[in-house]
KEKE-3310 file (N, C-alpha, C; in steps of 0.2 Angstrom, whole numbers, plus 5000, padded with zeros to 4 digits):
npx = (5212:5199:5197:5199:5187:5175:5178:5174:5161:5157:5159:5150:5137:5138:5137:5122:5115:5115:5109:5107:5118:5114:5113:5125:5123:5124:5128:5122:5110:5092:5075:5068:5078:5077:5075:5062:5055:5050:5051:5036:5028:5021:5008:4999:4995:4983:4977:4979:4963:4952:4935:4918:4908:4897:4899:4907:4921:4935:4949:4962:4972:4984:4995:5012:5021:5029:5028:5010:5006:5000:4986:4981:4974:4974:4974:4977:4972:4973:4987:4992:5002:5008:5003:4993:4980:4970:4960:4944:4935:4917:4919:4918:4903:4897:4902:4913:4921:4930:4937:4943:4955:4965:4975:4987:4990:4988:4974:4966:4953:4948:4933:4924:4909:4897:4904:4910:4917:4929:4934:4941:4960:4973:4976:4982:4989:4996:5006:5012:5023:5032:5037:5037:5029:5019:5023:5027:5041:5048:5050:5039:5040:5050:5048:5036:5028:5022:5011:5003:4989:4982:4965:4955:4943:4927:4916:4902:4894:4879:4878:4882:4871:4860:4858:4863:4850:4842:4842:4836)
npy = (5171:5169:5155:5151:5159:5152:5140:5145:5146:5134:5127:5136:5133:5117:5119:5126:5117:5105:5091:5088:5077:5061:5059:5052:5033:5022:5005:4997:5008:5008:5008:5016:5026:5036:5052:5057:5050:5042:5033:5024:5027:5027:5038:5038:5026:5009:5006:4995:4987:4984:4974:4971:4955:4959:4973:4986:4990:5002:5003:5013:5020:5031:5033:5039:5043:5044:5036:5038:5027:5009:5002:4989:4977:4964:4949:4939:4926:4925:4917:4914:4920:4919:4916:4925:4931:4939:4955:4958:4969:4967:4956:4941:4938:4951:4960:4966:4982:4989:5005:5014:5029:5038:5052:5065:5057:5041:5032:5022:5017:5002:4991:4983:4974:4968:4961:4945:4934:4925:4936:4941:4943:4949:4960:4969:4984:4983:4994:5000:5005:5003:4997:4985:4977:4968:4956:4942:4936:4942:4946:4948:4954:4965:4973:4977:4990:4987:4989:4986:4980:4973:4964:4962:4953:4949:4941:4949:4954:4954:4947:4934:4933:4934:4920:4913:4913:4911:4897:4880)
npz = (4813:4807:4807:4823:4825:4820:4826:4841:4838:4832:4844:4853:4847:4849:4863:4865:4858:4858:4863:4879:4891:4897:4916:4923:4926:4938:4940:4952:4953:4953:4952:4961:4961:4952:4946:4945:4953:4968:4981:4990:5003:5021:5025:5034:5046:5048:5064:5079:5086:5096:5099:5099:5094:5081:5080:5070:5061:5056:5046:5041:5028:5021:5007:5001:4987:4970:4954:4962:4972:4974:4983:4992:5004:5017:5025:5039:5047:5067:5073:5063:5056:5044:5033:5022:5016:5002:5003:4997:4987:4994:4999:5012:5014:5010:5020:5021:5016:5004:4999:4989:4985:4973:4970:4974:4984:4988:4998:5006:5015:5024:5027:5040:5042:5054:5064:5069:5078:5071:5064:5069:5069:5060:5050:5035:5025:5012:4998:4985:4971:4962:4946:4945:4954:4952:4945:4947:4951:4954:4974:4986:4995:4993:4985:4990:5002:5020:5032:5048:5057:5072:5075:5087:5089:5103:5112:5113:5129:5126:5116:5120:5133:5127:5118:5132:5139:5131:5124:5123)
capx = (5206:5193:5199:5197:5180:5173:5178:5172:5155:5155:5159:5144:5133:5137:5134:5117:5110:5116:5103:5111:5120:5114:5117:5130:5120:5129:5124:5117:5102:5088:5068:5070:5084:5076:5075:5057:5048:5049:5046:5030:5027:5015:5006:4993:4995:4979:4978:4973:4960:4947:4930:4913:4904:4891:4901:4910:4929:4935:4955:4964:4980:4987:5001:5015:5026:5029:5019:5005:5007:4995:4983:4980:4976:4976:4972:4979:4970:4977:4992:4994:5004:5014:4997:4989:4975:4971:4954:4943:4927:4912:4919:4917:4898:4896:4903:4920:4920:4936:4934:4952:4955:4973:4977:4993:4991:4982:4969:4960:4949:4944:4929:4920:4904:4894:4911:4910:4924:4931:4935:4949:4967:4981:4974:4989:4987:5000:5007:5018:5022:5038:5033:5039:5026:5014:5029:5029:5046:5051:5051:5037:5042:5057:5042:5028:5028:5017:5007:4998:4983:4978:4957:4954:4935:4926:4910:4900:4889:4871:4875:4880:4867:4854:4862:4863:4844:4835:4843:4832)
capy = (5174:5166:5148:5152:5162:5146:5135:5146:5147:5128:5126:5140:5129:5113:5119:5126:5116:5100:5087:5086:5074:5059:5058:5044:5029:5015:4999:4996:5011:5004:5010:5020:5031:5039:5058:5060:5044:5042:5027:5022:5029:5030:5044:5037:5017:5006:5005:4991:4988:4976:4976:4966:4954:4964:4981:4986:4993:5004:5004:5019:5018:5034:5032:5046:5040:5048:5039:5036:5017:5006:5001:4982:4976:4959:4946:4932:4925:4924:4913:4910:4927:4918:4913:4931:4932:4945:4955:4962:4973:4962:4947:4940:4943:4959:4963:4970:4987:4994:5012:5019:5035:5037:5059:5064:5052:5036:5034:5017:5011:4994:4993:4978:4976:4962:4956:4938:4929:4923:4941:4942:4942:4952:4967:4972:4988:4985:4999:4999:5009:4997:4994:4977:4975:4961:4951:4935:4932:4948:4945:4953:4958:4970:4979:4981:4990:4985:4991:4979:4980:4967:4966:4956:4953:4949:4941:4955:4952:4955:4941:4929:4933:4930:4913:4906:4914:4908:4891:4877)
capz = (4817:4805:4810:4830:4826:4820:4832:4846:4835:4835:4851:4856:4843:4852:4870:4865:4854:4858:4870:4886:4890:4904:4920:4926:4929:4944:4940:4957:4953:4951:4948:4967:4961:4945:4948:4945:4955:4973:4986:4994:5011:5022:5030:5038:5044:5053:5070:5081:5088:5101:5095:5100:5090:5078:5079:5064:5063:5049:5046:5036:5024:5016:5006:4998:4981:4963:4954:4967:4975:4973:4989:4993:5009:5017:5030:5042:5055:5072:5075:5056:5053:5038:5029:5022:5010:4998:5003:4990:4993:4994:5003:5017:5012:5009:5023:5017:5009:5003:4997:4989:4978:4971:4967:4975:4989:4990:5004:5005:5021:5025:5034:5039:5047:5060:5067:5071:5080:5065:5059:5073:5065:5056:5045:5031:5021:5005:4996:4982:4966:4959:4940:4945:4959:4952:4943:4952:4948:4960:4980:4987:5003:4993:4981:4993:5008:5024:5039:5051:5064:5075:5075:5091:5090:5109:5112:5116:5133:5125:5111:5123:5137:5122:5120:5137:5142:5125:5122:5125)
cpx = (5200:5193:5197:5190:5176:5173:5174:5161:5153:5155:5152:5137:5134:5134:5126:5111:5110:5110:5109:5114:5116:5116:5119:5124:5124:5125:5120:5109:5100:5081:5068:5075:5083:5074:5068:5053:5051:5046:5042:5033:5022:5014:5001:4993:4990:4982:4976:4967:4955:4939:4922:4912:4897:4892:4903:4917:4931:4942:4959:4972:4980:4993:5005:5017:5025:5031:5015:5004:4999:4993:4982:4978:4972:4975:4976:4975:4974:4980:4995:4994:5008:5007:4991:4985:4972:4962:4948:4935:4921:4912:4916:4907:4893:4897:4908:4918:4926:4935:4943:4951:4961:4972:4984:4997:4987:4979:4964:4957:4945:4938:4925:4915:4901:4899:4907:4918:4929:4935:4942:4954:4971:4978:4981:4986:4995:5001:5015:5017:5026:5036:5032:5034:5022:5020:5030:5036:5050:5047:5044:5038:5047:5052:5036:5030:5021:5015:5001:4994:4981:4970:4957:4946:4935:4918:4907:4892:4881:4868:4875:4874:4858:4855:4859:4856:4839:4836:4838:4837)
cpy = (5170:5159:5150:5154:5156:5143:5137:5145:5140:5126:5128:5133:5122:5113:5119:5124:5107:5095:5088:5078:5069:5058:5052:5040:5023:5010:4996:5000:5007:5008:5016:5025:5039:5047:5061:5052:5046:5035:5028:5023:5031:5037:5040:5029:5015:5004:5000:4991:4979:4981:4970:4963:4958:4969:4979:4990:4996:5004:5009:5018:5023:5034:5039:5042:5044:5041:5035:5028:5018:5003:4993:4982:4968:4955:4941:4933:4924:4916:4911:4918:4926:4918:4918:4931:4937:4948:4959:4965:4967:4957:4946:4941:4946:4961:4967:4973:4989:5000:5015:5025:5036:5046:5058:5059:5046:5033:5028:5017:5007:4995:4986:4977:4969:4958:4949:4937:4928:4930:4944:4940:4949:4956:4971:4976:4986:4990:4996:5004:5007:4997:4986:4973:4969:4957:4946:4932:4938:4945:4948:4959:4964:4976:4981:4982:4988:4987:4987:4983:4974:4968:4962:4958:4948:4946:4946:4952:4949:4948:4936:4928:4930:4922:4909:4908:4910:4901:4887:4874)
cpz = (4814:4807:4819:4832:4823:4823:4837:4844:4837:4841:4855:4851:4849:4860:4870:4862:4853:4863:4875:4887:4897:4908:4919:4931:4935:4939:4946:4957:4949:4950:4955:4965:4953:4949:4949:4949:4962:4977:4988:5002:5013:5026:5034:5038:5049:5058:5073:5086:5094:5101:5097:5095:5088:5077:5070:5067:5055:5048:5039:5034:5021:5016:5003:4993:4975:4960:4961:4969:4975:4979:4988:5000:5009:5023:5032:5050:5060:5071:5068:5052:5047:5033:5026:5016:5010:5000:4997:4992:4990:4998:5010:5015:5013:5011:5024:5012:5010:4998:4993:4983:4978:4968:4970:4980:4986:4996:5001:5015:5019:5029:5034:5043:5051:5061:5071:5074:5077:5063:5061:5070:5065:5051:5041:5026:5017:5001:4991:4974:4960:4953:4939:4951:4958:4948:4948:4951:4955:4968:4981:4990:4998:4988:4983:5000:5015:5030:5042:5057:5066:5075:5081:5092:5096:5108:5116:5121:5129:5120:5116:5131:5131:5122:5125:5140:5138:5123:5126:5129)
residu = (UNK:UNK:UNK:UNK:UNK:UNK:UNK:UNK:UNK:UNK:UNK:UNK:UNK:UNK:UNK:UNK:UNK:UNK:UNK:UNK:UNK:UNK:UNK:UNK:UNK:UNK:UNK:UNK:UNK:UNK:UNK:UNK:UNK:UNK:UNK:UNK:UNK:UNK:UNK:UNK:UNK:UNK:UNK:UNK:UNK:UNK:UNK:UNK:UNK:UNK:UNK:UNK:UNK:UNK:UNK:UNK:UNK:UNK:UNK:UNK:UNK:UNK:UNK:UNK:UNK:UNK:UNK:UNK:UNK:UNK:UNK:UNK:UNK:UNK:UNK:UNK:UNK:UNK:UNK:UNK:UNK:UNK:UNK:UNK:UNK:UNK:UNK:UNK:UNK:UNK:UNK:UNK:UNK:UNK:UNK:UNK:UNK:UNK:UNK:UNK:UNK:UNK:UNK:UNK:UNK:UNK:UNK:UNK:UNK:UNK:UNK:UNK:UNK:UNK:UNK:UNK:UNK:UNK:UNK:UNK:UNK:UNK:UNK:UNK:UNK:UNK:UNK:UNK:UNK:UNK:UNK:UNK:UNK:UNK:UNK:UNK:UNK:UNK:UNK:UNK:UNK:UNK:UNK:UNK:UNK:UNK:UNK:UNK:UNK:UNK:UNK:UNK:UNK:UNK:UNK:UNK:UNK:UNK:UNK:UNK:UNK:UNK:UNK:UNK:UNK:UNK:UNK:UNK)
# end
């Protein structure tokens, strides 16, 4: 009896005072499969748009993911959809402001203003929360996800009536 009352004691001692054991990991899970994080998704992706010269255009990115992806966003001018450069607020000058705040979402808009000609393109909001997201040795395309607008900026009447009426 006292051999049997023992063991059940060890036994009750082990279950309740032991660490848990971990889950069974595959070899194929990866940083996506972990019970507390979650992928990058959007809720809210930019829209395109057709726009005068001189207007302004604003374009909106909210993302979902545990923890909060990280906002980017991105340019290619028309016909040079492979060839994307990184925008940052200031550029273009001064005429790019990028605004983002990261809580349980993250919520960036682009907004650029005195659209010239030139400003027509390929508009890419990036999103990513990977740990491995800036690691140049990682793909990007598999750690960041993407949402595109087209800008197509228009000579707007009133500049080019300025133009062909004042030119000498």
């Amino acid at each position: 009896v006292g051999t049997s009352l023992s063991v059940a004691v060890k036994a009750l001692d082990l279950f309740f005072f032991s660490p848990p054991s971990p889950p069974p990991v595959h070899p194929s899970w990866h940083f996506c499969c972990c019970p507390f994080s979650s992928l990058a998704g959007f809720v809210k992706s930019p829209m395109s748009e057709t726009k005068l010269t001189g207007d302004a255009f604003e374009l909106y990115c909210d993302v979902v993911g545990s923890p909060t992806p990280e906002i980017q966003w991105w340019y290619a001018e028309v016909n040079r959809a492979e060839s994307f450069k990184q925008l940052w607020d200031g550029a273009r000058k001064r005429r790019v402001t990028i605004n983002t705040a990261y809580g349980v979402n993250g919520v960036s808009v682009l907004r650029i203003t005195r659209l010239a000609l030139e400003d027509s393109g390929t508009y890419e909001c990036r999103a990513s929360n990977d740990p491995r997201r800036n690691d140049l040795r990682q793909n990007p395309a598999i750690t960041w996800i993407r949402a595109q607008a087209t800008i197509s900026v228009l000579q707007s009447e009133s500049s080019s009536s300025e133009e062909s009426c004042c030119s000498p």
